[in-house]
Backbone bond lengths (Angstrom), bond angles and torsions (degrees), N, CA, C in turn:
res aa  C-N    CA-C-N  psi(-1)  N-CA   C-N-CA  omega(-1)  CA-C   N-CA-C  phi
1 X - - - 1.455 - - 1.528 110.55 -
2 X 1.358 121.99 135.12 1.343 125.31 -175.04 1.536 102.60 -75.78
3 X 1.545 131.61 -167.32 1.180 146.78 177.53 1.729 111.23 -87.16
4 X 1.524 100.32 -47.34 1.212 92.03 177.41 1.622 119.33 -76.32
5 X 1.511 116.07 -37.07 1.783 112.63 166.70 1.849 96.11 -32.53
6 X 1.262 98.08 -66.32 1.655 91.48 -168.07 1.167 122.52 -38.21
7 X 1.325 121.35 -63.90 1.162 125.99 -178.18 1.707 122.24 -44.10
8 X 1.421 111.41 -54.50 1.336 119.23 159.31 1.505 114.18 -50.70
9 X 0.832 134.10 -26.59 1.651 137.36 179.98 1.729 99.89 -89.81
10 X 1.130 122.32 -14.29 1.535 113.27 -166.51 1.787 86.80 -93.00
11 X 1.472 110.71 -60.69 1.575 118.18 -168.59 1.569 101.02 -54.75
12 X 1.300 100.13 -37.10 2.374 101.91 175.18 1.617 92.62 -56.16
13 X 1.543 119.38 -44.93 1.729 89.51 -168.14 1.893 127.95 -84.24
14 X 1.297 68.25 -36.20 1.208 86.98 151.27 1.829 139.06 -17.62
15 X 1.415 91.01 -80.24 1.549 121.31 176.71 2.203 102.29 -63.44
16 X 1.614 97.55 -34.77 1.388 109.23 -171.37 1.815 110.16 -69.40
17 X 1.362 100.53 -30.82 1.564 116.50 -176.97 1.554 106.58 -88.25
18 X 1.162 115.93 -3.92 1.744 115.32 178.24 1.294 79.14 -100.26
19 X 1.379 152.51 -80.67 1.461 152.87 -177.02 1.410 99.05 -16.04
20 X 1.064 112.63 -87.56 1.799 130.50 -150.35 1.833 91.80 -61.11
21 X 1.463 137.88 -6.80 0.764 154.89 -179.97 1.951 105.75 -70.53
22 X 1.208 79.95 -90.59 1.864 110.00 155.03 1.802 96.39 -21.05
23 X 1.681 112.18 -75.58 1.114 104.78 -150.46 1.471 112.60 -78.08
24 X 1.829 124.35 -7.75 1.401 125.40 165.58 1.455 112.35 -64.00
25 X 1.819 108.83 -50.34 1.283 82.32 176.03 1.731 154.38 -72.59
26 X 1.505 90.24 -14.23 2.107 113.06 156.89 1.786 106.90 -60.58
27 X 0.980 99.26 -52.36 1.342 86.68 143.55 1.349 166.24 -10.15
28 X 1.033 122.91 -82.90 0.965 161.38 172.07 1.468 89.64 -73.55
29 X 1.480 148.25 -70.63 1.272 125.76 -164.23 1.469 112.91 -75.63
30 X 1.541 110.11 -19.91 1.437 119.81 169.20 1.564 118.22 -39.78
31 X 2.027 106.02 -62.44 1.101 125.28 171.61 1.757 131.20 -33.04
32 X 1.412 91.24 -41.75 1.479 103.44 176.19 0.898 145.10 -65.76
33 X 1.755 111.95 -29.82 1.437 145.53 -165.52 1.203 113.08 -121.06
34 X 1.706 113.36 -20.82 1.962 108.35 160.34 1.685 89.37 -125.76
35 X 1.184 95.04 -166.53 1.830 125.04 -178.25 1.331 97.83 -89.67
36 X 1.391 116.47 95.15 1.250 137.64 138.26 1.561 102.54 11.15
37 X 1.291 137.27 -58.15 1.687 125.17 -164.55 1.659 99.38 -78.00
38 X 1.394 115.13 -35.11 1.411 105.94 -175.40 1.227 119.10 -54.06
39 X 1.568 117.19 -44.76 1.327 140.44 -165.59 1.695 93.75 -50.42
40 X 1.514 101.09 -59.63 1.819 98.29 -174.26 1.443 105.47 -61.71
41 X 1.451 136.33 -19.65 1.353 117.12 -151.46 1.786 88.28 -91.51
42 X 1.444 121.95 -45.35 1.273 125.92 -167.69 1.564 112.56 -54.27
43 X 1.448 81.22 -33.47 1.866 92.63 -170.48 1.468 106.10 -78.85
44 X 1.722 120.76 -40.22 1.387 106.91 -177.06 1.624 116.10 -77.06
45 X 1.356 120.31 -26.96 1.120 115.79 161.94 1.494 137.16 -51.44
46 X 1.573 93.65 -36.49 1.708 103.07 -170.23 1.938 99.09 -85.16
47 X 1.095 103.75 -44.48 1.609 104.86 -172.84 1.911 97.42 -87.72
48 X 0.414 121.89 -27.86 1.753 128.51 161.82 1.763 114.36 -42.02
49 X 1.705 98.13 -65.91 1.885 116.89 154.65 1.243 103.71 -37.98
50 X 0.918 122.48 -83.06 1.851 134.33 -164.15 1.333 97.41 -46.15
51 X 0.740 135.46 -53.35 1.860 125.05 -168.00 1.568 95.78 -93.59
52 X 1.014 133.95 -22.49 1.934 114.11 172.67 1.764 102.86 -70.26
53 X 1.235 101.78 -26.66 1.858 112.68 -179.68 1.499 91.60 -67.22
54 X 1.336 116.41 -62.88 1.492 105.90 -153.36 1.541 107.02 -74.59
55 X 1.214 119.82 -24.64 1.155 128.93 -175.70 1.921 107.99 -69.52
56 X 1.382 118.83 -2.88 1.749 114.58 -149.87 2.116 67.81 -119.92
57 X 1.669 106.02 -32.89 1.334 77.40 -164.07 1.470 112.25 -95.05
58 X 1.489 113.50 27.61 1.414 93.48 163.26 1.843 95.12 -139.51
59 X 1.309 95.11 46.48 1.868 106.45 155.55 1.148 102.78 67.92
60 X 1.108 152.63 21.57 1.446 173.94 87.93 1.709 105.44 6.75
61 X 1.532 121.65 120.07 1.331 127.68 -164.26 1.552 102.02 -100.59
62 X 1.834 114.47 132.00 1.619 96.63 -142.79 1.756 78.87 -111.28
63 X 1.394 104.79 -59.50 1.720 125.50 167.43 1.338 112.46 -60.55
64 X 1.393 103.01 71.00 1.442 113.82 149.47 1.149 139.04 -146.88
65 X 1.964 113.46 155.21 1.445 87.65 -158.71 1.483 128.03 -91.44
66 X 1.643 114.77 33.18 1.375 143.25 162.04 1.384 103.30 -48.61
67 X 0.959 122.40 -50.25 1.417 150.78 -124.07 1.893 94.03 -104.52
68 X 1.618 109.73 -18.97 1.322 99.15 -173.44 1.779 107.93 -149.43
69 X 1.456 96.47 38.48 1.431 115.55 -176.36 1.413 125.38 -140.48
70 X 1.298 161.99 110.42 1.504 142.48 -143.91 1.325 123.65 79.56
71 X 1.287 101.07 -145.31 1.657 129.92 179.69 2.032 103.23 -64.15
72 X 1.419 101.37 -22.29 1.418 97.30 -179.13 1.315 111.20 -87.08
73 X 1.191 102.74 -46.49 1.913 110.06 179.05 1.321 100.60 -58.23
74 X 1.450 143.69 -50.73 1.373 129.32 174.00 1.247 114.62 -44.83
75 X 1.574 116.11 -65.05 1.936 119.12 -178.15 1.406 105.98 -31.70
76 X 1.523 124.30 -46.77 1.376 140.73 -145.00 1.840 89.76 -74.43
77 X 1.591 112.04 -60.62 1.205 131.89 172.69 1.845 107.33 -39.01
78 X 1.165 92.06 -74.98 1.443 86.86 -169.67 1.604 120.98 -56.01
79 X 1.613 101.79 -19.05 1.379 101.95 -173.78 1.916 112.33 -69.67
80 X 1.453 97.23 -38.84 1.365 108.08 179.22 1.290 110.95 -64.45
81 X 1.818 120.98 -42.97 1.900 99.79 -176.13 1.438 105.26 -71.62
82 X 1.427 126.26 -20.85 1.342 119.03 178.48 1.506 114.62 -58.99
83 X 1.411 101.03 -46.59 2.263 101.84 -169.34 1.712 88.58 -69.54
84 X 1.521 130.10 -38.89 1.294 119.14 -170.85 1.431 96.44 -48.00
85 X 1.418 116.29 -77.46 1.613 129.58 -152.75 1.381 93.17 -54.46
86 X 1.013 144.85 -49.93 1.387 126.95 -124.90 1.800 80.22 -101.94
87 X 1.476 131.90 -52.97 1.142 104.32 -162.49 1.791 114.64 -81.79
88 X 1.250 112.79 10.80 1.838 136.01 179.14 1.646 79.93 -56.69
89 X 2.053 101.59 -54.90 1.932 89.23 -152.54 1.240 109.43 -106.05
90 X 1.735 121.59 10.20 1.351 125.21 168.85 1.879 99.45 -67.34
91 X 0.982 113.53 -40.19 1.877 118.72 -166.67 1.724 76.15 -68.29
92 X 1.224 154.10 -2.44 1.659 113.13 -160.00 1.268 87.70 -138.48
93 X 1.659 151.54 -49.62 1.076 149.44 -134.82 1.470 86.38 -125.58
94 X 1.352 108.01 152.03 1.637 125.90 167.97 1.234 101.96 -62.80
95 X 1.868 115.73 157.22 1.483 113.80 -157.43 1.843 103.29 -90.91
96 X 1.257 103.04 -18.44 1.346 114.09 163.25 1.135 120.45 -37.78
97 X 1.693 123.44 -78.27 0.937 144.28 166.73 1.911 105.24 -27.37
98 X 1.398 109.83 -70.31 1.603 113.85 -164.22 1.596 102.88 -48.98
99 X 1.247 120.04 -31.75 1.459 131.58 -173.45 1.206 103.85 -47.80
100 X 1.494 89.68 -69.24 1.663 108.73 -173.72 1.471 114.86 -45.09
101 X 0.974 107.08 -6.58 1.977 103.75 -170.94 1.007 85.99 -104.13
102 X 1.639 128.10 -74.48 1.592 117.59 -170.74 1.382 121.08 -31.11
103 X 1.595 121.68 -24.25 1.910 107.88 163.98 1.288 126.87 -35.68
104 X 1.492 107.47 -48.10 1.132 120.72 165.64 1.939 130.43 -30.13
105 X 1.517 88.43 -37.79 1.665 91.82 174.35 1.715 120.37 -65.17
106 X 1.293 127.50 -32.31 1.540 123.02 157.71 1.639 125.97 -30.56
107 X 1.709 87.67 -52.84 1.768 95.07 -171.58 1.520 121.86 -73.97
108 X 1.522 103.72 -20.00 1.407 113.89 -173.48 2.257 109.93 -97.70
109 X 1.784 89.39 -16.41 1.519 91.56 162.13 1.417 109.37 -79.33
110 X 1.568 122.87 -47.99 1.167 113.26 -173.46 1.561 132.40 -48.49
111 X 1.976 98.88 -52.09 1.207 125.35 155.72 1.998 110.17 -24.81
112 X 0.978 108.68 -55.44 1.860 111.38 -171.13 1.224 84.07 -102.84
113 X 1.256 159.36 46.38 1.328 133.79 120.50 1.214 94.23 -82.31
114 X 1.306 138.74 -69.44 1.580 133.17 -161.97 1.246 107.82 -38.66
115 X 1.715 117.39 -53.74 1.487 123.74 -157.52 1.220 102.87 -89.27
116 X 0.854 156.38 -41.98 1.580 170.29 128.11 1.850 138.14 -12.18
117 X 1.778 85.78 -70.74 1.401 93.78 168.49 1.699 125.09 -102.58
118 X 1.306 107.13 -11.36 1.643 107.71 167.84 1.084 89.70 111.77
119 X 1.599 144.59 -14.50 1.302 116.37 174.74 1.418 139.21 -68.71
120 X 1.347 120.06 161.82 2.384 120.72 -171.51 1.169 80.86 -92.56
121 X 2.016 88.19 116.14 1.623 96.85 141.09 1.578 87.12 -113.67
122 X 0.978 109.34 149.68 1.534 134.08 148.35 1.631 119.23 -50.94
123 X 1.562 118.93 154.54 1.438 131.29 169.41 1.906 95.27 -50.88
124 X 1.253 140.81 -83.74 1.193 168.29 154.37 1.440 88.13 10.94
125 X 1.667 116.24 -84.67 1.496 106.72 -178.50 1.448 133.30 -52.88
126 X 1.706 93.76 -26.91 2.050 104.06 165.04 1.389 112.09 -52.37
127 X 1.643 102.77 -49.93 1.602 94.11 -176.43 1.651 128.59 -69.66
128 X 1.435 93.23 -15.42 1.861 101.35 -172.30 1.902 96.46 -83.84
129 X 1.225 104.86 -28.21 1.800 97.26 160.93 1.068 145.66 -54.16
130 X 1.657 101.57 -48.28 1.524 124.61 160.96 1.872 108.46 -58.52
131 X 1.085 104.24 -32.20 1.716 106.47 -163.05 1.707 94.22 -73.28
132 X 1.285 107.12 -35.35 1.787 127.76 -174.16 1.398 107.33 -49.24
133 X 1.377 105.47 -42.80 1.366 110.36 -138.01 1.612 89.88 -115.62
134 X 1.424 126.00 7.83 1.608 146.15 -162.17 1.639 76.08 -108.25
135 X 1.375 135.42 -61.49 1.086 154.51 163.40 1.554 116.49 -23.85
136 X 1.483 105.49 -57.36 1.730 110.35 -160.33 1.818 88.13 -68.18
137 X 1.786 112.96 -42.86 1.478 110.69 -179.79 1.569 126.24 -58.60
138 X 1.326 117.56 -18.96 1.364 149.56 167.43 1.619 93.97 -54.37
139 X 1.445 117.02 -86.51 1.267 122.69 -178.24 1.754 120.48 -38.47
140 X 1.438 96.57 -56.52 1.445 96.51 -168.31 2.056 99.74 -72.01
141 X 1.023 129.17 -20.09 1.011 119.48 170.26 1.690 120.83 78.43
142 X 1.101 107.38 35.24 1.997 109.59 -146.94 1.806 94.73 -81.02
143 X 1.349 124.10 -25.11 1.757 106.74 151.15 0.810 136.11 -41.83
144 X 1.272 134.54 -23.44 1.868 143.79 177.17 1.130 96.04 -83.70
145 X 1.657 122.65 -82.10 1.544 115.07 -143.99 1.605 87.06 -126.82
146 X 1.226 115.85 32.15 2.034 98.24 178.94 1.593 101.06 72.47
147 X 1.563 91.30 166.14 2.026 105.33 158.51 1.843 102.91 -86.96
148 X 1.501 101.64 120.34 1.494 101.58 163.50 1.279 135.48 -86.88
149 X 1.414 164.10 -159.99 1.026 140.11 148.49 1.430 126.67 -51.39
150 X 0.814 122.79 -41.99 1.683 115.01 156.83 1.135 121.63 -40.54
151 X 0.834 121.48 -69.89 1.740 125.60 166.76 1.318 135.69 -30.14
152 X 1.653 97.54 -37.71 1.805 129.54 152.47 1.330 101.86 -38.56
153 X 1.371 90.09 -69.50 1.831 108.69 -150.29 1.461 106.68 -58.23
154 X 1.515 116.10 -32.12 1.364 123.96 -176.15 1.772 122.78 -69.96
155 X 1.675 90.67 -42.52 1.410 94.18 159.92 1.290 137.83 -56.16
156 X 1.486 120.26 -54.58 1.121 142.08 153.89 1.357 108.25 -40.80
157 X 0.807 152.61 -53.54 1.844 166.97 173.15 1.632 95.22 -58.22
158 X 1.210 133.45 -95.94 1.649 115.25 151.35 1.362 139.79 -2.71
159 X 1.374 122.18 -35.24 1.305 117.28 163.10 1.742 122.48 -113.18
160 X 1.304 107.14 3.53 1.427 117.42 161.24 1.848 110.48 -82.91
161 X 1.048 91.02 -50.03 1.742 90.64 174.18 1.634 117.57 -60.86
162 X 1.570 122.29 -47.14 1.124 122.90 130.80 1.670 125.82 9.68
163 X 1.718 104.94 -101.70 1.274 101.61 164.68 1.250 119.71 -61.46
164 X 1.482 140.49 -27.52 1.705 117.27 175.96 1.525 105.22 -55.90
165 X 0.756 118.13 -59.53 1.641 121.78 -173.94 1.714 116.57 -60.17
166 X 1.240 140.60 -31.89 0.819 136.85 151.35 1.841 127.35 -51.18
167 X 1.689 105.16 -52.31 0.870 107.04 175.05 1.734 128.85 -78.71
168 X 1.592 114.20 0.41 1.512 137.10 139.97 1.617 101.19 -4.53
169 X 1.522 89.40 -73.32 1.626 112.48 -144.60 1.547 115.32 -60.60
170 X 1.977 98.46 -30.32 1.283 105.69 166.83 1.803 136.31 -106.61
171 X 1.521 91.32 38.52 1.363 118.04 166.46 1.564 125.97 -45.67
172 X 1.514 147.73 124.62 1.121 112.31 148.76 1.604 157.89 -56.96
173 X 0.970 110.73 113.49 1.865 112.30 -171.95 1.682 110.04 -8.82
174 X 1.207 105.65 -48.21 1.339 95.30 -163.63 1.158 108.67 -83.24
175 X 1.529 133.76 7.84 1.490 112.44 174.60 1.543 95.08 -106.10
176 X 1.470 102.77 143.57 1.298 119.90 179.27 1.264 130.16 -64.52
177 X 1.339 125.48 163.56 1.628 121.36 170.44 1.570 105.99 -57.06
178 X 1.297 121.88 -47.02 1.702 129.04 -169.13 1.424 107.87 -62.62
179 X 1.497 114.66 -50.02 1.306 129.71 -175.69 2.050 116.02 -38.52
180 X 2.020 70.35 -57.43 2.022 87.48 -165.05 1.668 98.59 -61.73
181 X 1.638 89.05 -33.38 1.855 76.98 -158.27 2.206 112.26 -86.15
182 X 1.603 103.05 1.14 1.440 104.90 143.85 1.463 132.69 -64.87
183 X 1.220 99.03 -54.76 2.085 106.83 169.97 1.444 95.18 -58.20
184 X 1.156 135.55 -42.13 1.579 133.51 -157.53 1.287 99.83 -49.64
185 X 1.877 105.45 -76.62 1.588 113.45 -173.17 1.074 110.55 -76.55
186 X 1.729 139.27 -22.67 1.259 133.81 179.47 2.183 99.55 -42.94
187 X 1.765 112.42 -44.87 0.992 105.20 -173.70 1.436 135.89 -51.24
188 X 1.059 93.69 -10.45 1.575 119.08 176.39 1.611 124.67 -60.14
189 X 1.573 105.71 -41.08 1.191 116.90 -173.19 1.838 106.99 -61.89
190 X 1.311 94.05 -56.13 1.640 92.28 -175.20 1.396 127.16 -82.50
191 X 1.383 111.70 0.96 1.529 148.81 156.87 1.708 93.02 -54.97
192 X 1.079 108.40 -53.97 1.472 102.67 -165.55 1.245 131.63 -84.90
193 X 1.840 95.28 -26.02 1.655 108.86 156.34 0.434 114.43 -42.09
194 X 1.284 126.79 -88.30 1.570 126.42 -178.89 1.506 137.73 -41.58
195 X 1.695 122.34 -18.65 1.467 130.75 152.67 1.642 97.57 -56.87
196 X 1.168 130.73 -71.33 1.403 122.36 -164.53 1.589 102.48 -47.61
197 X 2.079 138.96 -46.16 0.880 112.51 -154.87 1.600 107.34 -61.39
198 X 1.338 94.45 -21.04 1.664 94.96 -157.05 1.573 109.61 -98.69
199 X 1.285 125.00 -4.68 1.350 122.36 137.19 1.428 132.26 -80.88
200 X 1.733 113.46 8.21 1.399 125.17 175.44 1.806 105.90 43.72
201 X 1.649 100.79 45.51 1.973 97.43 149.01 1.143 126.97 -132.31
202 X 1.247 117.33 179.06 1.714 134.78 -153.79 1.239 89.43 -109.82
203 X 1.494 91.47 137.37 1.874 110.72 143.24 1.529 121.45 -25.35
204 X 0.881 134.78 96.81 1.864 120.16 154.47 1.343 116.36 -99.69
205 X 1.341 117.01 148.94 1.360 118.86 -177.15 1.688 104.65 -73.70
206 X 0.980 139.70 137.37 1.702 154.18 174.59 1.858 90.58 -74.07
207 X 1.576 79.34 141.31 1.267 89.69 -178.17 1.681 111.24 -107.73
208 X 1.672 123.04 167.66 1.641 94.70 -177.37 1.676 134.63 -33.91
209 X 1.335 104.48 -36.58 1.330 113.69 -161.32 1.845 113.31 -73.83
210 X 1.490 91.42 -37.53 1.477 106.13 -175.01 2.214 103.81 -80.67
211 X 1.366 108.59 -20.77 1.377 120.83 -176.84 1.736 94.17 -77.01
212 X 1.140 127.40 -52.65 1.619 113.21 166.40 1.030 132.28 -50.79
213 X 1.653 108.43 -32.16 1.682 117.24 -168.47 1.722 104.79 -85.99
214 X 1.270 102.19 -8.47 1.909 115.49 -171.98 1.828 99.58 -100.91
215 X 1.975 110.97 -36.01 1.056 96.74 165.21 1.766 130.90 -64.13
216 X 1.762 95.27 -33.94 1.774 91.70 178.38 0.827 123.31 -71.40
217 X 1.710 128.12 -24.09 1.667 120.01 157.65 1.276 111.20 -61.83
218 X 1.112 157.12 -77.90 1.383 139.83 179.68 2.019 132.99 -14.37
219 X 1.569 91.70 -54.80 1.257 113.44 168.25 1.632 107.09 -50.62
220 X 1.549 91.33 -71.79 2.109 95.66 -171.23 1.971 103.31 -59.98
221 X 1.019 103.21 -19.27 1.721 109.37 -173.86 1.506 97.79 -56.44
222 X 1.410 86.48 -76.72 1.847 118.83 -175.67 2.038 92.88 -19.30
223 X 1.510 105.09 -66.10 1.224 109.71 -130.35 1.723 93.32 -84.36
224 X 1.740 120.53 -23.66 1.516 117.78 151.80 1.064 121.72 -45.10
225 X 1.745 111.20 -64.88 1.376 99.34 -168.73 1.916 131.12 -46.63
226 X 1.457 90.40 -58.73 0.858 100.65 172.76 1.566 138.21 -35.75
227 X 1.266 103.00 -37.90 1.634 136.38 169.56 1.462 117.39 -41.89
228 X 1.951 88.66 -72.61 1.547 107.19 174.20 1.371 112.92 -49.19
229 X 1.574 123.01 -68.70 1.503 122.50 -172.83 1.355 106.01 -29.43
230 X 1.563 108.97 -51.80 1.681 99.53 -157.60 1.368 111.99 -70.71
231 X 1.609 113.34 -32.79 1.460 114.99 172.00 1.285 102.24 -67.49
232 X 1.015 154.97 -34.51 1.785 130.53 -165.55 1.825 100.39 -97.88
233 X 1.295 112.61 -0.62 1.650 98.14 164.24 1.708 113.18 -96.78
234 X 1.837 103.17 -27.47 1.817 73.38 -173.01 1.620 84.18 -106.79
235 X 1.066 143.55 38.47 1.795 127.58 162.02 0.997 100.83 -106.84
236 X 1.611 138.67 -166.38 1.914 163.88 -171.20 1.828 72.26 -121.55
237 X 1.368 92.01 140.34 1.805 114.43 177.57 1.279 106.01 -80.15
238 X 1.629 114.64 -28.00 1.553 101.07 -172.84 1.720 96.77 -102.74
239 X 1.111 129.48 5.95 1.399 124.40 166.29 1.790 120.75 -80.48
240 X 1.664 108.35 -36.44 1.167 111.79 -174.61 1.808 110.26 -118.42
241 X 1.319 117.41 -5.65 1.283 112.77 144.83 1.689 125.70 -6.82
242 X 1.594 86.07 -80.94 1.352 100.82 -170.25 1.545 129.86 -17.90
243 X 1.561 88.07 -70.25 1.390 117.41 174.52 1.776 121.80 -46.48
244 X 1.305 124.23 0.16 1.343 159.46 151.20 2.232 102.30 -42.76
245 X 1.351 81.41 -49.76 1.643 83.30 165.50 1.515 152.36 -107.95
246 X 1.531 88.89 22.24 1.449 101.95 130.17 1.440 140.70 -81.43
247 X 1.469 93.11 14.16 1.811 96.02 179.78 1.806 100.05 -81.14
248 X 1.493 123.29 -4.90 1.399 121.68 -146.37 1.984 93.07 -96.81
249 X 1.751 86.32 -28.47 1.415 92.99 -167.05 1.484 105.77 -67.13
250 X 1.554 103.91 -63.95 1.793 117.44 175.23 1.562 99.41 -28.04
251 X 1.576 126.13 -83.26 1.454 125.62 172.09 1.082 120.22 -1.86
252 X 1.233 95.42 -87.42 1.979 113.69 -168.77 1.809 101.78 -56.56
253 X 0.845 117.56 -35.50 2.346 112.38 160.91 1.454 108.20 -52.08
254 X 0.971 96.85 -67.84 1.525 113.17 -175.92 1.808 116.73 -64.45
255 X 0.804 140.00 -0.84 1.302 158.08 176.08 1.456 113.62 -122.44
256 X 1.144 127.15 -14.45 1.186 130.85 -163.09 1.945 99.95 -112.76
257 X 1.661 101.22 -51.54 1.198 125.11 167.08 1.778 122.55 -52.03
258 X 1.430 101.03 -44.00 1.327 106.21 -162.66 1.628 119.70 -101.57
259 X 1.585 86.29 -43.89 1.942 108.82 -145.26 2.180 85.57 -109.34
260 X 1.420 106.28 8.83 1.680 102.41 -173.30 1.394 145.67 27.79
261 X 1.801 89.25 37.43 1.281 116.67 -173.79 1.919 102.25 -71.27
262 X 1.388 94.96 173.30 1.845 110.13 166.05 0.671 113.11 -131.53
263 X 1.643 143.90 175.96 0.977 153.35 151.31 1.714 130.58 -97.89
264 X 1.073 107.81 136.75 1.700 105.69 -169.77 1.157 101.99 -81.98
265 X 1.540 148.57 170.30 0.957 159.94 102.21 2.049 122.40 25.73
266 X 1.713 85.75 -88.92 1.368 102.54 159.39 1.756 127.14 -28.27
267 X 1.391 97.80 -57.57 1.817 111.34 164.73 1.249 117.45 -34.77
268 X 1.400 102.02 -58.83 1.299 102.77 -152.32 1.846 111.77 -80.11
269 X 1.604 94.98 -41.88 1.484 100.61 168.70 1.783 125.30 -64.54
270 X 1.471 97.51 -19.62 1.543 92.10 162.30 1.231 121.11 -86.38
271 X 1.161 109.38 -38.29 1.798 110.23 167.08 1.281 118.81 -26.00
272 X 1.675 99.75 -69.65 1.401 118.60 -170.60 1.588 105.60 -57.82
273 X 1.155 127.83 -52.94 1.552 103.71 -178.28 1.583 122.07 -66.28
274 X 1.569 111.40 -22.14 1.760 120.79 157.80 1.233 109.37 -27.01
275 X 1.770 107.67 -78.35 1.449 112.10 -159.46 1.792 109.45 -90.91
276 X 1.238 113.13 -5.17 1.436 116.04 154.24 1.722 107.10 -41.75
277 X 1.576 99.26 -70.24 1.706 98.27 -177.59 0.957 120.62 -63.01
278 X 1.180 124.18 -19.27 1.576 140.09 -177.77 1.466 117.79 -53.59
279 X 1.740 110.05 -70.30 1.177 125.49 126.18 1.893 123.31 21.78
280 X 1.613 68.76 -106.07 1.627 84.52 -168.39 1.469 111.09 -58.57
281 X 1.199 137.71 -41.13 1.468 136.00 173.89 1.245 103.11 -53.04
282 X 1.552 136.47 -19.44 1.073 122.46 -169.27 1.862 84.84 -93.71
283 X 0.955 130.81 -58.00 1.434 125.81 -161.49 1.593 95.86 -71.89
284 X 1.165 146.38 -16.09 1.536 131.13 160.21 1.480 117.95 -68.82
285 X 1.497 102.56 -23.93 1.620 112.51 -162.69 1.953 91.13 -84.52
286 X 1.703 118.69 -14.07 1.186 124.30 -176.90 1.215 115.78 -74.02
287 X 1.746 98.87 -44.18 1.697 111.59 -167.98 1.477 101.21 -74.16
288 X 1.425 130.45 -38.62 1.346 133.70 -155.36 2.013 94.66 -68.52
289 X 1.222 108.11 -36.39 1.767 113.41 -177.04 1.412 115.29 -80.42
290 X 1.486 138.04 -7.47 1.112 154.70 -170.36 1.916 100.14 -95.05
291 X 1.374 90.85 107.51 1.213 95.17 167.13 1.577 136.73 -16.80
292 X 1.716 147.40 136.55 0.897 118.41 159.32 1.371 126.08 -90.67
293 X 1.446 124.07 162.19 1.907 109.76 -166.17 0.995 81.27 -102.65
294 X 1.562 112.47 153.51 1.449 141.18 165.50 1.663 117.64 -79.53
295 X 1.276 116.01 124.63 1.505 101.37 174.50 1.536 99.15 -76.55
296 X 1.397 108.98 168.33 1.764 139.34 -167.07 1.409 108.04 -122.22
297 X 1.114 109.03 -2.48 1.516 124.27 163.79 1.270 148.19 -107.57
C-alpha cells in the first residue's frame, strides 16, 4: 500500500467513525422506546434495501451465491453477531461506555493482521496491545461488580467486528463495495429476530417521532458503512485501524451533548490507555514504512 492509499483510507475511517457515531446515538434512543431486536430488523432491512438499490444501479451483482458461501458468508456472520451484541448492550449501558469498549476493536484487528494476514508488527506494537487491552479491563471495571452481560456482549461484538473487517480484505474482486455492504446490514435483520425471541418482544408500530430517530440511524449507518469498507480495502489494516478511535471522541460529544450522559472515572482511564496504544501502533506502523538512510561512510 502506498502512503497516499493510506492516508485516504485513514480520512475514509475517520469520516466513517463520526457517522457510525451519529448512527449509535439514533440508536440508542431508538433502543429505549421499542425492543431493541426490532430496531436492528427495521434498520437492516431498510439500509440493507438502499445498498442492494445502489448496488443494481451501478451494475454491481447483488443475487449471488458468492455472496453466501466462503469469505462472504463469514463477513455476513460476523456482521450479524456484532449488530446482535452490540445493540443487546446499547439498550442497557450508557452509549459512552459501549464506545469505550469498541476501542478495543483496533488491537484485536491489528493482533490478526500479523497472525492472520502476514503483516510486521513489531515486539513494541505487541506490547501497546497488551497495554490496550490492560485498558479495555480498566473500562469494563470487572473488580467492582464482575463482567455483566453487557460486557459479554461487548466483547463478543469486538471480536466479531474484528473478523468482519479483516476478512474485508479477503473478499472476491468481483463483488462490489454496494453489494458487500447490502448482505452486510441486510445481516442485521435476522440478527435481530432472534434478539427479540430471546428478550420475548413484539413488533410495535413506531410512532412519528421514533420513525425519524430509526430514519437517522439508517442514514448515519448507510454513510459509515459504506466508508469503512472502502477504507479497509484500499489502506494496510494495521495502518488505518487506528483511526477506529476516533469513534470514542464523536460518542462521548454526542452523548454528553444530547443523551446527558457522564463519564466515570474508570472510562476515562481505560480509554486513555486504549487510544494511548492506539496511537503509538499507528506511529510505529509510520516508522517501520519510512525509508532506511544509508550511511556515506
Amino acid at each position: 500500500m502506498s502512503a497516499t492509499e493510506n492516508r485516504s483510507a485513514a480520512l475514509m475511517m475517520t469520516g466513517a467513525m463520526a457517522a457510525f457515531a451519529a448512527e449509535d446515538m439514533f440508536l440508542k434512543l431508538a433502543a429505549v422506546s421499542m425492543p431493541p431486536g426490532e430496531v436492528l430488523v427495521i434498520n437492516g432491512l431498510i439500509g440493507g434495501g438502499i445498498f442492494a438499490l445502489l448496488a443494481l444501479r451501478r451494475g454491481e451483482r447483488v443475487f449471488s451465491m458468492d455472496a453466501l458461501r466462503g469469505a462472504a458468508l463469514v463477513r455476513n456472520l460476523a456482521e450479524a453477531v456484532a449488530a446482535f451484541t452490540y445493540l443487546l448492550a446499547l439498550a442497557i449501558v450508557p452509549l459512552a461506555l459501549a464506545s469505550a469498549l469498541l476501542q478495543a476493536t483496533p488491537l484485536v484487528i491489528t493482533a490478526g493482521a500479523a497472525l492472520f494476514l502476514g503483516e510486521t508488527v513489531g515486539w513494541r506494537r505487541w506490547l501497546s496491545i497488551i497495554i490496550g487491552f490492560i485498558g479495555v479491563l480498566v473500562i469494563l471495571n470487572p473488580w467492582q461488580a464482575g463482567i455483566d452481560i453487557a460486557g459479554l456482549a461487548m466483547l463478543v461484538c469486538v471480536i466479531a467486528l474484528a473478523v468482519r473487517d479483516l476478512i474485508t480484505r479477503r473478499m472476491p474482486v468481483h463483488l462490489g463495495t454496494m453489494s458487500l455492504s447490502a448482505w452486510g446490514v441486510l445481516a442485521s435483520a435476522p440478527a435481530g429476530g432472534l434478539l427479540m425471541l430471546a428478550l420475548g418482544d413484539s413488533f410495535v408500530l413506531p410512532d412519528p417521532g421514533q420513525s425519524l430517530v430509526l430514519l437517522g440511524a439508517v442514514l448515519f449507518g448507510l454513510i459509515g458503512y459504506y466508508s469503512v469498507i472502502e477504507a479497509m480495502r484500499i489502506g494496510e489494516v494495521s495502518a488505518v485501524a487506528p483511526f477506529r478511535y476516533t469513534r470514542l471522541v464523536f460518542s462521548v460529544v454526542l452523548a454528553v451533548a444530547f443523551l446527558g450522559e457522564s463519564l466515570s472515572l474508570h472510562v476515562v482511564a481505560g480509554s486513555g490507555l486504549v487510544i494511548f496504544s492506539g496511537l503509538y501502533m499507528f506511529a510505529r506502523n509510520r516508522k517501520a514504512r519510512l525509508p532506511r538512510k544509508v550511511s556515506s561512510g
